[in-house]
Each structure stands twice: as C-alpha cells, then as structure tokens.
N, CA, C and O atoms as CSV, one atom per row, in Angstrom:
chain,resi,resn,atom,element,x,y,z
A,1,UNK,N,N,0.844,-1.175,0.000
A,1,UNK,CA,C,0.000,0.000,0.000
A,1,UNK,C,C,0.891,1.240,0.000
A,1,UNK,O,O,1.743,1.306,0.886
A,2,UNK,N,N,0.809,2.093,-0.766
A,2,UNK,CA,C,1.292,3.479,-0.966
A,2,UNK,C,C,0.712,4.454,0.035
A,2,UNK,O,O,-0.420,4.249,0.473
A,3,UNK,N,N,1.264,5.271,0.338
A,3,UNK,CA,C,0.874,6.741,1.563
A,3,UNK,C,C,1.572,7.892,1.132
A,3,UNK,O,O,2.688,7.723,0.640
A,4,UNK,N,N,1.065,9.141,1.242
A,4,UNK,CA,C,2.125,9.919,1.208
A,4,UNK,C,C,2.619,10.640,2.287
A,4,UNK,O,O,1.686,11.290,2.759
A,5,UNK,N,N,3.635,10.825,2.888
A,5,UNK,CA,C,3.922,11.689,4.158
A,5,UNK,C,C,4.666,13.221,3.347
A,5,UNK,O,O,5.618,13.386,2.583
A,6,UNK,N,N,3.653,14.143,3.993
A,6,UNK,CA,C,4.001,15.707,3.807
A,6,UNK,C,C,4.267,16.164,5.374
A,6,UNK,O,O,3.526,15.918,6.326
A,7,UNK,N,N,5.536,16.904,5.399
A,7,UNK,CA,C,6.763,17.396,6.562
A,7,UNK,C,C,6.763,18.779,6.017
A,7,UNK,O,O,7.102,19.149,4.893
A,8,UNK,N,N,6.220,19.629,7.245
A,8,UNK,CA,C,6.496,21.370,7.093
A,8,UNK,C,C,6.244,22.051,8.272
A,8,UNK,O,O,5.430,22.023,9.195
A,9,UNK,N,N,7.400,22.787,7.860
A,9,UNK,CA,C,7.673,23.584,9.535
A,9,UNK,C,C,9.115,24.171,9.139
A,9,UNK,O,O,9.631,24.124,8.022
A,10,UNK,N,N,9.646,24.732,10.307
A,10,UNK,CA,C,10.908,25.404,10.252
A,10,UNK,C,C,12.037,24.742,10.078
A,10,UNK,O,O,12.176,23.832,10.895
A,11,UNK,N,N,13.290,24.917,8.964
A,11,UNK,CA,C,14.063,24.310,8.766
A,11,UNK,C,C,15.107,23.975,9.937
A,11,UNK,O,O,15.517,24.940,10.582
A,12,UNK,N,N,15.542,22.787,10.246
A,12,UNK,CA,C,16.555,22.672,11.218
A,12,UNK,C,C,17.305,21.437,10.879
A,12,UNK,O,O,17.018,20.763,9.890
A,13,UNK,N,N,18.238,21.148,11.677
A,13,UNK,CA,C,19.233,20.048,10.958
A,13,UNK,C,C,18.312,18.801,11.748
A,13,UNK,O,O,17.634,18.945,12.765
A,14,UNK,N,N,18.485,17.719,11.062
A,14,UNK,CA,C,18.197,16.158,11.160
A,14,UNK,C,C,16.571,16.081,10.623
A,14,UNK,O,O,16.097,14.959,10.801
A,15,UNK,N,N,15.836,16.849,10.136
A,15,UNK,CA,C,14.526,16.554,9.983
A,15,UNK,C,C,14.367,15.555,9.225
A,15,UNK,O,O,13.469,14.788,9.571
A,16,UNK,N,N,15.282,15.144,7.737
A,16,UNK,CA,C,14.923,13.892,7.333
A,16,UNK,C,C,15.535,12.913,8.129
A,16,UNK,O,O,14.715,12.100,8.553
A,17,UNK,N,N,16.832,12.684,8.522
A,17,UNK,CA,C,17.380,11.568,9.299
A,17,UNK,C,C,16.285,11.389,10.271
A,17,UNK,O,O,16.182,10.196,10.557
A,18,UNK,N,N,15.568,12.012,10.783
A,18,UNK,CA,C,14.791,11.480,11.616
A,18,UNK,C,C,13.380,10.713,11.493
A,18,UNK,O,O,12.936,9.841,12.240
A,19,UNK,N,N,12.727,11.348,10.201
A,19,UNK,CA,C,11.625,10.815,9.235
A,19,UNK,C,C,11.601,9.758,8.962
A,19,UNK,O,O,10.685,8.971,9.203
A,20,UNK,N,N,13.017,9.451,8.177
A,20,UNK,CA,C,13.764,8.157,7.336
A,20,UNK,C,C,13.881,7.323,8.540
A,20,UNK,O,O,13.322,6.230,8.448
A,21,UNK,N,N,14.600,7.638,9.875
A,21,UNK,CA,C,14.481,6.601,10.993
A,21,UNK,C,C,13.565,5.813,10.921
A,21,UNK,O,O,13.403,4.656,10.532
A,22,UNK,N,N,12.782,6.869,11.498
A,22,UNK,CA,C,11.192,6.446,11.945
A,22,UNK,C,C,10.518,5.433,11.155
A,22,UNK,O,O,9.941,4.375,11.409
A,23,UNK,N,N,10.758,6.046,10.205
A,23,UNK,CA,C,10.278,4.763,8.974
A,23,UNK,C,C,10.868,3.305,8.978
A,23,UNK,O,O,10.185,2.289,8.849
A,24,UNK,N,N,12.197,3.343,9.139
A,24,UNK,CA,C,12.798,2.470,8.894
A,24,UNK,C,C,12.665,1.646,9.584
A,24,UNK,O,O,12.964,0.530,9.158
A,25,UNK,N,N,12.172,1.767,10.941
A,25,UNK,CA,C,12.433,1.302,12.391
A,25,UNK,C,C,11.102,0.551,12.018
A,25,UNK,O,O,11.402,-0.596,12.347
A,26,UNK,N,N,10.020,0.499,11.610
A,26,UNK,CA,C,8.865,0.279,10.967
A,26,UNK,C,C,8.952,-0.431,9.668
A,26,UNK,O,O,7.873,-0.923,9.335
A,27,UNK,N,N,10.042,-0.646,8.743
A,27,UNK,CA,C,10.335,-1.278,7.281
A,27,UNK,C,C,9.403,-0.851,6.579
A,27,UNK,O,O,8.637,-1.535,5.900
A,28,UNK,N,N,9.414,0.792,6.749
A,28,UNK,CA,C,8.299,1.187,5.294
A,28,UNK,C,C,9.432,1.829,4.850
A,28,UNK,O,O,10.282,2.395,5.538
A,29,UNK,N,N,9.377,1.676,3.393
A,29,UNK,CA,C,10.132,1.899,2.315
A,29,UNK,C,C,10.087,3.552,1.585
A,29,UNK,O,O,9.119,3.990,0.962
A,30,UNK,N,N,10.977,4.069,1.763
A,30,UNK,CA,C,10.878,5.469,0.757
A,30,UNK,C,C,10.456,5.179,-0.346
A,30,UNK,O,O,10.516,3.971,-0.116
A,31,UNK,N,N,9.852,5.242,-1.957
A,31,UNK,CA,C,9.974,4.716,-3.018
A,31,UNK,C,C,10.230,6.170,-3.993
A,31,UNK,O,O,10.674,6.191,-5.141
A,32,UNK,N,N,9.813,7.326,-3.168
A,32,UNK,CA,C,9.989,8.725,-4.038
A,32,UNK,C,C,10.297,9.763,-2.975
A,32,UNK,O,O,9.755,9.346,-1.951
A,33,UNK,N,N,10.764,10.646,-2.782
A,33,UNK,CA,C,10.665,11.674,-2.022
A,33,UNK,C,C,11.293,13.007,-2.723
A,33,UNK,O,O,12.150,12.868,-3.596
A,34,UNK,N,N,10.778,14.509,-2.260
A,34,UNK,CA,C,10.568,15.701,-2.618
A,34,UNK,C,C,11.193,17.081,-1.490
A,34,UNK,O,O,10.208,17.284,-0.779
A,35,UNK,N,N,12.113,17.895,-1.105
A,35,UNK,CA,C,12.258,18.521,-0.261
A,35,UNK,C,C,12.748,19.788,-0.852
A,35,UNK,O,O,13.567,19.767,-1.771
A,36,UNK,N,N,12.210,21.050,-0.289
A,36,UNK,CA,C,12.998,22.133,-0.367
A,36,UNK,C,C,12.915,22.782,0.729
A,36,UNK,O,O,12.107,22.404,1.578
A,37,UNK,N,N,13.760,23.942,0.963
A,37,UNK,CA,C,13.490,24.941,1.898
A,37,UNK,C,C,13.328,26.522,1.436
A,37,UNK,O,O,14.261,27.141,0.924
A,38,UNK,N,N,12.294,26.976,1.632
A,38,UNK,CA,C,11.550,28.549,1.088
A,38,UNK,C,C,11.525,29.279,2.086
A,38,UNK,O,O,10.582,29.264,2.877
A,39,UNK,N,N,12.706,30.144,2.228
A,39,UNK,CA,C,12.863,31.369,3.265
A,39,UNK,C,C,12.834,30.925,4.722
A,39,UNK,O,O,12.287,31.506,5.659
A,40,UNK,N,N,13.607,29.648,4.739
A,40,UNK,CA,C,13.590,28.635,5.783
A,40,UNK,C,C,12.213,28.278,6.892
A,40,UNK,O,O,11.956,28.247,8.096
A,41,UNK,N,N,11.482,28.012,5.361
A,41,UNK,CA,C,10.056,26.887,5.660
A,41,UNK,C,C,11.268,25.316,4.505
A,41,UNK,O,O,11.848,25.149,3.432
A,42,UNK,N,N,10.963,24.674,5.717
A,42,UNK,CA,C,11.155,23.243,4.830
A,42,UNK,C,C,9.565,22.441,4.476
A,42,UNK,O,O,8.468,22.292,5.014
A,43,UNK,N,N,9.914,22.257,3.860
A,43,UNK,CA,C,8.670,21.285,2.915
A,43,UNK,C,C,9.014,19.961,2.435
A,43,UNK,O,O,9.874,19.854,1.561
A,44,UNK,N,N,8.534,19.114,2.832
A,44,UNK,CA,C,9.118,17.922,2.460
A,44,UNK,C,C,8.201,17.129,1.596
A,44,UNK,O,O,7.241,17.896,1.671
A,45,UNK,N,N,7.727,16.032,0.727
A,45,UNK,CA,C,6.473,15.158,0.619
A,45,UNK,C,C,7.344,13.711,0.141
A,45,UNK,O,O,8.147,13.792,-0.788
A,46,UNK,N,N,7.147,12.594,0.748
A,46,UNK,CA,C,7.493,11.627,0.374
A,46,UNK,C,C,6.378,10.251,-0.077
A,46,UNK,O,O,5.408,10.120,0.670
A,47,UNK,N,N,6.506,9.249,-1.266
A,47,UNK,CA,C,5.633,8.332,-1.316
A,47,UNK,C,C,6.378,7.182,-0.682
A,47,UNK,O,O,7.555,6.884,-0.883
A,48,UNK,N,N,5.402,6.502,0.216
A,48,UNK,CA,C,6.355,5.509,1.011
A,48,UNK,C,C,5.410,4.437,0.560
A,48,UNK,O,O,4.391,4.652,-0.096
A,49,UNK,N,N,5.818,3.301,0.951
A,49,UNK,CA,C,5.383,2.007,0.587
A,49,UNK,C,C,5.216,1.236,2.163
A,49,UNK,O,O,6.175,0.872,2.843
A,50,UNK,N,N,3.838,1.099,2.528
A,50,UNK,CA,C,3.686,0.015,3.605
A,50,UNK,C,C,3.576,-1.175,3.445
A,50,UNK,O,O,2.951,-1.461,2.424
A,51,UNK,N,N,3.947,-2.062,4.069
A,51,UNK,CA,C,4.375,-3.264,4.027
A,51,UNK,C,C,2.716,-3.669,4.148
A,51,UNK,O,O,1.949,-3.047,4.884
A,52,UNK,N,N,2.373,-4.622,3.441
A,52,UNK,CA,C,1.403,-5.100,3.427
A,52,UNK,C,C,0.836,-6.137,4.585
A,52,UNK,O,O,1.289,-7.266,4.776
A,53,UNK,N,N,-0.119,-5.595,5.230
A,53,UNK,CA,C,-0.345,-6.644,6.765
A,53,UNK,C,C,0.105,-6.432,7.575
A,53,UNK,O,O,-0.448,-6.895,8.573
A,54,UNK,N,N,1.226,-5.723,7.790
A,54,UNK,CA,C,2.333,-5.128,8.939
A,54,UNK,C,C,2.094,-4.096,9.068
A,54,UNK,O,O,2.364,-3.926,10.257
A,55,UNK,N,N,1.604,-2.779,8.528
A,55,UNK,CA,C,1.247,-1.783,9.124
A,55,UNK,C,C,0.104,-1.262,9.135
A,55,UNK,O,O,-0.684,-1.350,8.193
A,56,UNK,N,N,-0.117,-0.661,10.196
A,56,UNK,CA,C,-1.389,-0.289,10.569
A,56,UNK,C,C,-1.618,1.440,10.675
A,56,UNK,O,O,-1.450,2.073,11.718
A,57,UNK,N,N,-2.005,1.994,9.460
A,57,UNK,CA,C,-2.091,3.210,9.141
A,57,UNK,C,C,-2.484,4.026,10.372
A,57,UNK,O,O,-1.728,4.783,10.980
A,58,UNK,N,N,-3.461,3.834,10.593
A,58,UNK,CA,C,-4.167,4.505,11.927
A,58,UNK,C,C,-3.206,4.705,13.348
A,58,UNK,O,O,-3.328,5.614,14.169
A,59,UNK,N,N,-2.208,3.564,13.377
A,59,UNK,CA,C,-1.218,3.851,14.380
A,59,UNK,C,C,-0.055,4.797,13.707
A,59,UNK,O,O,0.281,5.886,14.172
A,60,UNK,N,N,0.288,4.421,12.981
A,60,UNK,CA,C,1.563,5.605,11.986
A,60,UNK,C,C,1.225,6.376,12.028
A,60,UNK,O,O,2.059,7.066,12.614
A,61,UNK,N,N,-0.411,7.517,11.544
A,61,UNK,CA,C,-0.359,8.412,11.568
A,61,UNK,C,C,-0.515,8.649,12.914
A,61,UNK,O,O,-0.775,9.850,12.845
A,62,UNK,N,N,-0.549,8.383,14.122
A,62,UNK,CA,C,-0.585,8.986,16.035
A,62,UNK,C,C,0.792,9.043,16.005
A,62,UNK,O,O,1.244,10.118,16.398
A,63,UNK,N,N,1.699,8.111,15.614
A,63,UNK,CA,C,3.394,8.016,15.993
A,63,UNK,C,C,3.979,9.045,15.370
A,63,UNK,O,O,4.783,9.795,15.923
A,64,UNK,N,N,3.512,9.166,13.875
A,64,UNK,CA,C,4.308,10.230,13.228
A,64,UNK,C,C,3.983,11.629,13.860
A,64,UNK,O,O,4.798,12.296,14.496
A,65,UNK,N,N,2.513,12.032,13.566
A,65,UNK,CA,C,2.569,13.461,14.297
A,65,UNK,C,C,2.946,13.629,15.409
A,65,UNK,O,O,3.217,14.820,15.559
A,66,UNK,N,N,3.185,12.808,16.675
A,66,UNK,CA,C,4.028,12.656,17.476
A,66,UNK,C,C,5.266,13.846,17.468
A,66,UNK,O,O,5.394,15.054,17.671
A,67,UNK,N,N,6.182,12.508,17.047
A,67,UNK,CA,C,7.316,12.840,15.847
A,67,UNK,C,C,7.985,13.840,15.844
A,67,UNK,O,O,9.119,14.055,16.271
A,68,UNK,N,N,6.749,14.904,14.997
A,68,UNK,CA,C,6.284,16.311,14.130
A,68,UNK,C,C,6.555,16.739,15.095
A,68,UNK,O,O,7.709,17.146,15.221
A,69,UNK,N,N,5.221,16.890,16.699
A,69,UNK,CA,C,5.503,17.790,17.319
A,69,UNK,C,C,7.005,17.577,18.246
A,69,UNK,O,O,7.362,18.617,18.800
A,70,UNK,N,N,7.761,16.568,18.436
A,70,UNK,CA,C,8.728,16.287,19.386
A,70,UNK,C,C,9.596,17.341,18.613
A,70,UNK,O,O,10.429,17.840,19.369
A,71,UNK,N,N,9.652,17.835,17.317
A,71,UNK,CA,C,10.327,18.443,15.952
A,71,UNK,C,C,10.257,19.657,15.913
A,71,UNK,O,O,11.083,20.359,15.329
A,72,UNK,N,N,8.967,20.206,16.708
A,72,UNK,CA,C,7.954,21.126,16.044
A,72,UNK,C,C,7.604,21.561,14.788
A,72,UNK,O,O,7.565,22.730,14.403
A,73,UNK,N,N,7.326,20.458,14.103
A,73,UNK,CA,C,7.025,20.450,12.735
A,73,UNK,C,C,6.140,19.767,12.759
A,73,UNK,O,O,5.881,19.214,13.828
A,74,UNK,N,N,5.271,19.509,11.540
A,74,UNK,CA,C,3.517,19.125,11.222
A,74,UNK,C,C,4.214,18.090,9.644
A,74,UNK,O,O,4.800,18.336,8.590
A,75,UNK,N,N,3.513,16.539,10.600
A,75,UNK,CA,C,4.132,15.848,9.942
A,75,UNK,C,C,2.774,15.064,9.839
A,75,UNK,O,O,2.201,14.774,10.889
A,76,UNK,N,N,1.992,14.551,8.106
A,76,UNK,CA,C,0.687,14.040,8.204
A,76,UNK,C,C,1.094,12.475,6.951
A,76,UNK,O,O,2.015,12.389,6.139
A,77,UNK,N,N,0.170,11.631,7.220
A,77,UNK,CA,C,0.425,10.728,6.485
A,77,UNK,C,C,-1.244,10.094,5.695
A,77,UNK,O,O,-2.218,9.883,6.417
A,78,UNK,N,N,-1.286,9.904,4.380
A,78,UNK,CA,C,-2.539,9.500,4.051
A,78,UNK,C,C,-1.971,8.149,2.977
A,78,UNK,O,O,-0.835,7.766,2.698
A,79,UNK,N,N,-3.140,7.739,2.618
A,79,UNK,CA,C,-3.470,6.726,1.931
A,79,UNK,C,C,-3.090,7.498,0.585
A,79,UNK,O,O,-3.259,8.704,0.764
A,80,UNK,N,N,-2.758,7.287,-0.355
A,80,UNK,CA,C,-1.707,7.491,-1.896
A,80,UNK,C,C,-3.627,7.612,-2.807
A,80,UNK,O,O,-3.865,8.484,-3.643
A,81,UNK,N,N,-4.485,6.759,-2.447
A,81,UNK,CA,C,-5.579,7.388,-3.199
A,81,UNK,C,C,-6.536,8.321,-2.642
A,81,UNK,O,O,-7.406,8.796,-3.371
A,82,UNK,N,N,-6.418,8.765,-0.864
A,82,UNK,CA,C,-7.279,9.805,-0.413
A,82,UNK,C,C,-6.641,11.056,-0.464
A,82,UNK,O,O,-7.173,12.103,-0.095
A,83,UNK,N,N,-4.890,10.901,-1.166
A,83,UNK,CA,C,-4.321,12.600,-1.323
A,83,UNK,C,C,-4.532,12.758,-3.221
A,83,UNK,O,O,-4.677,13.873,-3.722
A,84,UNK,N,N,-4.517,11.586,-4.005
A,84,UNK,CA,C,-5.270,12.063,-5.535
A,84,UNK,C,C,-6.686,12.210,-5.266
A,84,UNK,O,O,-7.595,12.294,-6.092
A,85,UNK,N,N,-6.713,12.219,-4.741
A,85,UNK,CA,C,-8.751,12.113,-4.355
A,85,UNK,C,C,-8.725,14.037,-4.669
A,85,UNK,O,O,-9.371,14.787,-5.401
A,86,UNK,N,N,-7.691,14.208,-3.736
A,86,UNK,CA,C,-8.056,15.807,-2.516
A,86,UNK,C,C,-7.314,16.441,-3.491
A,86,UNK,O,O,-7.117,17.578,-3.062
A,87,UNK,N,N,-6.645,16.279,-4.892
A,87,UNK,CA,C,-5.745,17.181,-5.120
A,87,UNK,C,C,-6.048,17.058,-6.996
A,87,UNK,O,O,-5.706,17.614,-8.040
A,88,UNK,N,N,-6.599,16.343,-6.683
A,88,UNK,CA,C,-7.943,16.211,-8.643
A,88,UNK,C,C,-8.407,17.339,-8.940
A,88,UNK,O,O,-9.309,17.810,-8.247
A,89,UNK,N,N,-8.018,17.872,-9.779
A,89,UNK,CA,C,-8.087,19.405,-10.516
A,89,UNK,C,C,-9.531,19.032,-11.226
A,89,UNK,O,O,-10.097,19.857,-11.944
C-alpha cells in the first residue's frame, strides 16, 4: 500500500534523518521523495510504501505526528488514493 507523508515547519538540521528513521524502524520503504526549503520553511512530501499486513495506518499516523511535534514540525500521512482524491483538478 502506498501513503504519502508531507513534513512542514521550520528548517533545522536532522529533519529527514529522523523521518527516514522512523520509517525504517517500521520497514516502510521510501519509493519517491521531494524537499525544499523557502525562506527557511522546509517542505518535504514523500511516497512511502507500507508493508502489506504489517502496518497499521491509523497507528503511523498517532506516531508520526508525534514525531512532528517532538520536531515542532507538522508531519501528516494519508493513503496514496485519499491525497489524488483531494488534489484532482
């Protein structure tokens, strides 16, 4: 199953090393990811890949925004067809 996680808030050092942890620690897979920083707003959006049967969306997204705020950054995760749903021109 595909998700996408979007990361934004104030730029500071380790925000992906810590994303990518998190994930990893979990065996969900990066398969694309996106980052810049705009007048030091970082913006991040990555498509990750959940392991099928092993993760449980509804808990990832409580752990991640977690995360976000331990960061103070706003860190959200959806299902790969409820963010084309929301973003269908």
């Amino acid at each position: 199953m595909n998700a996408i996680i979007t990361v934004v808030g104030t730029d500071k050092v380790g925000i992906i090393a810590r994303v990518s942890a998190f994930l990893a620690e979990r065996n969900i897979n990066i398969e694309d990811i996106s980052q810049t920083v705009l007048s030091g707003n970082f913006v991040m959006m990555m498509m990750v890949d959940l392991p099928a049967g092993k993760a449980d969306l509804e808990t990832i997204k409580i752990d991640i925004a977690s995360l976000g705020e331990s960061m103070n950054v706003s860190i959200s995760i959806m299902h790969e067809r409820v963010f084309s749903a929301m973003h269908r021109i």
